[in-house]
C-alpha positions in Angstrom: -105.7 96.8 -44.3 -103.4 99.0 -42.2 -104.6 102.2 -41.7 -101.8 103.7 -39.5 -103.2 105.8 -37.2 -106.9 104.9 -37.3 -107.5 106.4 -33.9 -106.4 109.5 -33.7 -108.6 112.7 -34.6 -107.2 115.6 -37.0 -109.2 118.4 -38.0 -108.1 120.1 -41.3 -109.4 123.8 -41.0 -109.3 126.4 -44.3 -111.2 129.6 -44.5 -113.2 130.3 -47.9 -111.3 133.0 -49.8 -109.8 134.7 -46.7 -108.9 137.9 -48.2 -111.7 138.6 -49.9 -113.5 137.5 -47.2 -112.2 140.0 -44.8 -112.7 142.8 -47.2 -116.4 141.7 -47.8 -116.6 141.7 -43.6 -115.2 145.1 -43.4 -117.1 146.6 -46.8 -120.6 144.4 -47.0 -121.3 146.3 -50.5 -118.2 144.1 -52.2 -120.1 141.0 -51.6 -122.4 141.8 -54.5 -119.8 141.7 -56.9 -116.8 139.5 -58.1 -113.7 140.7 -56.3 -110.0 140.2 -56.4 -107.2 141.0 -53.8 -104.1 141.3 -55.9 -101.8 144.0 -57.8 -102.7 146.5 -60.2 -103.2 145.4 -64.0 -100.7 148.2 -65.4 -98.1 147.2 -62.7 -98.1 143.4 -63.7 -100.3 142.6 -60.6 -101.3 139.2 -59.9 -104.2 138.2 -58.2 -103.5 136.7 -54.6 -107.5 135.4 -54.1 -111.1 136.4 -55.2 -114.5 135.9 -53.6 -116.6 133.1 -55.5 -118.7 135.1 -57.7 -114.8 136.1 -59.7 -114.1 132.0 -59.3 -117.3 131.4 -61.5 -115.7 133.3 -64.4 -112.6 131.4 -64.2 -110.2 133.5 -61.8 -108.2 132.0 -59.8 -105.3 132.9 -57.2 -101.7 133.8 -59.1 -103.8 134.5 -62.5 -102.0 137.9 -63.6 -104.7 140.6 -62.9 -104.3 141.8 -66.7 -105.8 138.0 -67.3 -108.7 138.2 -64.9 -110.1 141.6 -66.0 -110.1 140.2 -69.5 -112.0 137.2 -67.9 -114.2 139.1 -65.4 -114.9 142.8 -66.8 -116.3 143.9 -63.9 -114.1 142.7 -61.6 -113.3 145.3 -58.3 -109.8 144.6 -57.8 -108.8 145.8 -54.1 -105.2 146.3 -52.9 -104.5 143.9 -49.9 -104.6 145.0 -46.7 -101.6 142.3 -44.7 -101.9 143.9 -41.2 -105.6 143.7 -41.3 -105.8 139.6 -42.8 -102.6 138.9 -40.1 -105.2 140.1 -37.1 -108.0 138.2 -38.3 -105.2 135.2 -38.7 -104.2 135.6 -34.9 -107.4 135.9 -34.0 -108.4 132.4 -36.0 -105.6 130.7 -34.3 -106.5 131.7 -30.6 -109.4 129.8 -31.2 -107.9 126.9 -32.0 -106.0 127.0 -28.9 -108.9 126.8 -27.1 -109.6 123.2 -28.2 -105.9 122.1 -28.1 -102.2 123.5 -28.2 -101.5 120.7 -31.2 -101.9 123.8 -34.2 -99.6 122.9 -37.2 -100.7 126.2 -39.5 -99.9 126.1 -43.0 -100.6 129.8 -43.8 -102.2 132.9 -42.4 -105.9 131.3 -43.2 -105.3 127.3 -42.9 -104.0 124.9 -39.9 -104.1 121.6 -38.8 -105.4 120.9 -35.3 -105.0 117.4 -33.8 -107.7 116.9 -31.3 -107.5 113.4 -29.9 -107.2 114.5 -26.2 -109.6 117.2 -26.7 -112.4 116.5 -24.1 -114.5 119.3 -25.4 -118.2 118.7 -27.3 -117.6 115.3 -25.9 -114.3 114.2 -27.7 -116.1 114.6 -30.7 -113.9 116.2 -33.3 -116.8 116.4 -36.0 -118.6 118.4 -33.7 -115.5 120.2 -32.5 -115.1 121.2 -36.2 -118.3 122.6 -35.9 -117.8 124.9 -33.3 -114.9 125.7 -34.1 -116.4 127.2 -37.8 -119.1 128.8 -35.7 -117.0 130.4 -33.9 -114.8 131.8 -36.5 -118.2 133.1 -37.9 -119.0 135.1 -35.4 -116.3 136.5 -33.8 -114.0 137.1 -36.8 -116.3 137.8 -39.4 -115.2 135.2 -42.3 -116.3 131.4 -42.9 -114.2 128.6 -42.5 -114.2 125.0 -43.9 -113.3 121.8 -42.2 -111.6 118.3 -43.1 -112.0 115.7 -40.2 -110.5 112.1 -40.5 -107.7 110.3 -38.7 -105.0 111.6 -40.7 -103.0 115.1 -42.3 -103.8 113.2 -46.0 -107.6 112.3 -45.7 -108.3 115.7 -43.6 -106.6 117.7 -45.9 -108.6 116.4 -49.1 -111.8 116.3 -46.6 -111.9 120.0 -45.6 -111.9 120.8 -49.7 -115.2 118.4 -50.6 -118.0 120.9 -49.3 -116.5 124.8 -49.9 -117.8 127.0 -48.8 -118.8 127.3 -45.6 -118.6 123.2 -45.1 -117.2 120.0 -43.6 -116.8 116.7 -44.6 -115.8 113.7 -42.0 -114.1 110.6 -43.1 -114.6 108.0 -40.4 -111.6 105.5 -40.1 -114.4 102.8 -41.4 -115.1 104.6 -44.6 -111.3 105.4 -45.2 -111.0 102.3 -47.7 -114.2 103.2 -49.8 -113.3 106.8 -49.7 -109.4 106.4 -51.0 -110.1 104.1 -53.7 -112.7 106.7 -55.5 -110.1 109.3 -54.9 -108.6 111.2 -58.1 -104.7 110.8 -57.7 -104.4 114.3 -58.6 -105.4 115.1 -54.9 -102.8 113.7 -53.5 -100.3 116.3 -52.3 -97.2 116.6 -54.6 -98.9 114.9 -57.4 -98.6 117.8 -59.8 -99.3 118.2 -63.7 -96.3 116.1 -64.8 -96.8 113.5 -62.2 -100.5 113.3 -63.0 -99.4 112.6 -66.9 -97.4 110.0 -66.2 -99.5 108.1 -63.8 -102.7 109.1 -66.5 -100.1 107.2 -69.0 -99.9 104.3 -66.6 -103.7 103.9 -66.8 -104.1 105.3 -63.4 -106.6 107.4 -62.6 -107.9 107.1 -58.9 -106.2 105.9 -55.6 -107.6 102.2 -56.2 -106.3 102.0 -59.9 -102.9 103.0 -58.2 -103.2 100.2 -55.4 -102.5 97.9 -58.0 -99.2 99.0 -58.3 -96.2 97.3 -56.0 -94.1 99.4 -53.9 -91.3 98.1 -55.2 -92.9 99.1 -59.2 -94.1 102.7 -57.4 -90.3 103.4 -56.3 -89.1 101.9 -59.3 -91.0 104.5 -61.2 -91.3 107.2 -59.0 -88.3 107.2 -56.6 -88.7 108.2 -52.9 -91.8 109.6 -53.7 -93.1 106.3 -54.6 -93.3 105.1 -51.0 -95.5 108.2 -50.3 -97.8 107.0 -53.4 -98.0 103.6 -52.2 -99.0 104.5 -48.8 -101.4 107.6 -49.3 -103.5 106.1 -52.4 -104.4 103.6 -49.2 -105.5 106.1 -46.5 -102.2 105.8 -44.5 -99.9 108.7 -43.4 -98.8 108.9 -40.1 -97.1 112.1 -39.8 -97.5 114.0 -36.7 -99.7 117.2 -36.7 -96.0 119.7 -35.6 -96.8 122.1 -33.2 -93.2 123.0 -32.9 -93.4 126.7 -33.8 -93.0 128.2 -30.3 -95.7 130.9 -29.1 -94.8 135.0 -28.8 -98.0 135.4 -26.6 -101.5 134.2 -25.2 -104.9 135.6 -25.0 -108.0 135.2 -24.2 -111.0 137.7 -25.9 -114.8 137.3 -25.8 -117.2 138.9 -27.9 -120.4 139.9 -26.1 -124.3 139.5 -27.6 -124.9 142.4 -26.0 -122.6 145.5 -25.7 -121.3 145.9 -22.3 -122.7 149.6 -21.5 -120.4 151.0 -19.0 -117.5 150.7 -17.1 -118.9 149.2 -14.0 -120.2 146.5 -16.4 -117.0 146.0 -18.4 -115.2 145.2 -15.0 -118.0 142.7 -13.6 -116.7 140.7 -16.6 -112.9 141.1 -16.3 -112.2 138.3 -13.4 -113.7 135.9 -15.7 -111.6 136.6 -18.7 -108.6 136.0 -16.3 -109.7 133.1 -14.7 -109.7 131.7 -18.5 -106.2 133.0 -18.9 -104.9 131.7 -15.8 -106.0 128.2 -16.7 -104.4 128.3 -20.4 -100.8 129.5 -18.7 -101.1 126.6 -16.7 -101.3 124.5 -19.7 -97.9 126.5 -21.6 -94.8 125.0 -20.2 -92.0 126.3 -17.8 -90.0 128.1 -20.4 -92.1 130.4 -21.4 -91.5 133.6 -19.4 -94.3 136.4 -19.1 -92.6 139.7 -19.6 -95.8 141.7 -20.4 -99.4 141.6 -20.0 -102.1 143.2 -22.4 -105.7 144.3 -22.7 -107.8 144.6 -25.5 -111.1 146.3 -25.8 -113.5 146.9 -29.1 -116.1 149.5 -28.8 -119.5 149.2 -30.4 -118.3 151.5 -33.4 -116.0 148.9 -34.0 -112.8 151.0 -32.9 -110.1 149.6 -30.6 -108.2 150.0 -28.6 -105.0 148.0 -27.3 -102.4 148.8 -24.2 -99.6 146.9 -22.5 -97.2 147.3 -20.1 -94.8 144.7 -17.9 -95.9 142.3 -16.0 -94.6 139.4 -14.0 -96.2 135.9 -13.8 -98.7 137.2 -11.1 -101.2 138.7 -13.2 -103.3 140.2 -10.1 -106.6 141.2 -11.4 -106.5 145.2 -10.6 -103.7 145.0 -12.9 -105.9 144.3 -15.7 -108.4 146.9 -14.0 -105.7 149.9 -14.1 -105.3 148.8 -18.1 -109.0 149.1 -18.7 -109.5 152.1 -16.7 -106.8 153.7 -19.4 -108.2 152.0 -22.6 -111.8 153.3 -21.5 -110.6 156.6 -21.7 -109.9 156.0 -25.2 -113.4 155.4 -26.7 -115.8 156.2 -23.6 -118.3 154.1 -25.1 -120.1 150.7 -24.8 -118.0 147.8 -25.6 -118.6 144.7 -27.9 -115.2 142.9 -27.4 -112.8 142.2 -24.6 -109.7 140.5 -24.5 -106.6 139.6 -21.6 -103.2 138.2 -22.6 -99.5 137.8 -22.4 -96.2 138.5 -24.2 -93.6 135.9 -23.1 -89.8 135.4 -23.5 -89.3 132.1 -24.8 -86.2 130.8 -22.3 -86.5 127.2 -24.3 -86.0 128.7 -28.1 -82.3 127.6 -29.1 -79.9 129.9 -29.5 -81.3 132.5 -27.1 -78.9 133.7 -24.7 -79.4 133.4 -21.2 -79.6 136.5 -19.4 -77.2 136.8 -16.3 -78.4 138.3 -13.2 -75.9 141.7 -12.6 -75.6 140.8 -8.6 -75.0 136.8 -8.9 
């Protein structure tokens, strides 16, 4: 059987109720009871995610709050907090930069990441997925759950199949037993009316559906029956798109032990840019560097962040005058630490070029 493209590697990464998650990070208490982000009840809220203790009473994202307190009594409904989940997000992402610059996210808390040139944890991409989750875990609070097979389809459907807090790996040998157990309705775009009409059709799973033609599928189902014939057998061979083009790059670590002082906050600084020296070598010519930034988190969890212009230099007691200034802020010992850059994107089209006054 074809399989398209059996050798490539494609992580599917999703983090487990990422709201709530990052409200039960910042407030431990919530995590003993069912919660909801969403809207107010008497303002026709709706809820936008809930922890799995809600989910066990039957709430569910876009369920009108009015709904979920009716289904869940005791439901704490907290008003979402965008800035805070859009850090965590950039934060997530960052890390996945570390393993390759192929990131096709999907939304603040979800990505695809294709890893097939990845040299890290030995090319492995299950174990890749691995680190990557523990990584999340630990330096951004929340837990994450992975998908790993050789396409977008089967990586997709993979990273759902052990929530929370789980992977699931489809090897390209196991694709052809895995798709033909497969409910139909996982396949993306097969919605409720879809689903009725194949159910009327006597299909129920991916192999009742490779019974079908292609030429009965598009017959029946129009373009989108091409995409049915192909996906109920493992095959899709779109490209993990990494198009979107970057606003910045950084590099943070979060220490096991707090770094007490100054003196020891700087021992760790040339390291930190060594990192971020390597990763601009990786981002192509077009990107210009226009400012450079420091980040530092103190052991009471404050922060702190300054910026100012740079040039493509980067000298290290550049980064040294920034911390000397963020210190100042907090004056205490630090957990986190982080070096980046803002860049002009000279490659994005449309952007006008700007003219040198003396040419």
């Amino acid at each position: 059987m074809e399989l398209g493209s059996a050798t490539r590697k494609i992580i599917h990464c999703d983090c487990d109720c990422f709201y709530a998650a990052v409200e039960m990070r910042d407030d431990p208490s919530l995590r003993n009871y069912p919660i909801a982000i969403g809207g107010k009840s008497d303002r026709r809220g709706v809820v936008a995610t809930c922890n799995y203790k809600a989910r066990e009473y039957g709430v569910r994202s876009a369920m009108p709050t009015g709904q979920a307190l009716k289904l869940c009594p005791d439901l704490v409904v907290v008003p979402g907090t965008m800035a805070k989940y859009r850090e965590a997000s950039m934060k997530i992402r960052q890390i996945f930069y570390r393993y390759t610059d192929k990131v096709e996210p999907l939304s603040l808390d979800e990505a695809f990441l294709d890893v097939t040139d990845c040299t890290q944890c030995s090319g492995s991409a299950t174990l890749i997925a691995e680190e990557i989750r523990r990584t999340i875990a630990e330096e951004v609070g929340v837990t994450a759950s992975a998908g790993v097979a050789s396409n977008k389809f089967l990586a997709k459907v993979a990273s759902d199949l052990n929530k929370p807090d789980g992977q699931y790996v489809i090897t390209p040998q196991n694709i052809a037993a895995f798709v033909k157990q497969l409910e139909v309705k996982r396949i993306n775009g097969v919605g409720k009316v879809t689903n009725e009409k194949l159910s009327r059709l006597g299909v129920k799973t991916c192999g009742d559906l490779q019974t079908f033609e292609l030429l009965d599928l598009v017959d029946k189902f129009g373009v989108f029956g091409k995409r049915l014939h192909d996906l109920c057998r493992g095959i899709d061979n779109r490209p993990v798109n990494a198009n979107s083009r970057r606003k910045s790059l950084s590099v943070e670590r979060t220490y096991s032990g707090d770094l007490a002082d100054q003196p020891a906050c700087i021992l760790k600084l040339p390291e930190l840019l060594l990192e971020l020296r390597s990763r601009l070598r990786q981002v192509d010519s077009d990107y210009i560097v226009t400012k450079q930034f420091l980040k530092i988190k103190f052991n009471d969890f404050t922060s702190t962040t300054l910026e100012r212009a740079a040039t493509d230099s980067l000298p290290l007691d550049s980064f040294e005058a920034l911390f000397d200034e963020a210190w100042q802020r907090g004056a205490r010992p630090v957990r986190l630490m982080g070096l980046g850059v803002r860049f002009i994107d000279a490659g994005e089209p449309g952007r006008a070029q700007q003219l040198d006054l003396f040419d």
